[in-house]
N, C-alpha and C positions, 0 to 999 in steps of 0.2 A: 501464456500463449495468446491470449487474447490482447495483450499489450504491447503498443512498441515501445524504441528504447526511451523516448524521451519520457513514455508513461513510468517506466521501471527506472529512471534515474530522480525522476521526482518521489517515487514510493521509496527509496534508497534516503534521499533528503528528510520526508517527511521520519520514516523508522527511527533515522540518526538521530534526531530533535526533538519525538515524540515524549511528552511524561510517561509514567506509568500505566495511568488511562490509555494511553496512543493518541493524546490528543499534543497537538501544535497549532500555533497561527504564525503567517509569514503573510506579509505583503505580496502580492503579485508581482510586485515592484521588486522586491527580493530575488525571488524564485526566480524570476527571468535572469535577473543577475547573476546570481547562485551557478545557474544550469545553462545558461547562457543560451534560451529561447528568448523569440519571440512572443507578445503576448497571447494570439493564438494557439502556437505551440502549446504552451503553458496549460490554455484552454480545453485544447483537446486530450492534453496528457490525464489532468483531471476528470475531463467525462469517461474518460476509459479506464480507469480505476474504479471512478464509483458504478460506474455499469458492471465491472466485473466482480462486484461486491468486496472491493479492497481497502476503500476508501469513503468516507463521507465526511459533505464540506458543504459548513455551514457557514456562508461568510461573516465574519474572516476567522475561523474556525476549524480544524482538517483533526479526525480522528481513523487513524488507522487501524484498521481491522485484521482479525485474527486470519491466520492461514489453516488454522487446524482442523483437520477432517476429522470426524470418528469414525472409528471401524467397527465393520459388522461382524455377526458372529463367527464368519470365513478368515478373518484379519483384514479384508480388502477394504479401502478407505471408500469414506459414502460422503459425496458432496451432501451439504446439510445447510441449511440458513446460518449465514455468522455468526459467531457469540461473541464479536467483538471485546474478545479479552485483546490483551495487549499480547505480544512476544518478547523474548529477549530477540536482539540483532543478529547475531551468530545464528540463532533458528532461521530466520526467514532468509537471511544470506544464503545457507544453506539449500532452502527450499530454490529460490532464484537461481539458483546455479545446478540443481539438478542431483544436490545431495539426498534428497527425501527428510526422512523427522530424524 
């Protein structure tokens, strides 16, 4: 919610090409191609992932972060610092569209 589409179309890019770490590197140069932004664009698609704890990018460097909540003793999920595990694709597709876990 915190992100627009060009942020959720570059986390989509980055998820797809991620190793199992969740890490990838792509050019800028890429990426703008790929997703067909401008370099700005690109720019601010990335500061709103890493601000919203999804992403961190260490040039030229991009390891994607986990989405997984834990729950508390109620079952109700408790935002918590990332544990930067990796996901399979299908999980976070899922989360992105409103499927839950």
């Amino acid at each position: 919610q915190q992100c627009d589409q060009g942020a959720l179309a570059l986390y989509l890019v980055l998820v797809t090409v991620a190793d199992a770490e969740g890490l990838s590197y792509y050019a800028d140069a890429t990426l703008e191609r790929m997703l067909n932004m401008e370099h700005a664009q690109l720019l601010n698609a990335r500061h709103q992932l890493c601000r919203a704890g999804l992403l961190v990018y260490d040039q030229p460097l991009y390891q994607v972060l986990s989405l997984e909540l834990p729950l508390e003793a109620n079952g109700v999920a408790e935002p918590l610092a990332r544990s930067r595990q990796a996901l399979p694709v299908a999980d976070i597709l899922r989360r992105i569209v409103g499927g839950g876990v």
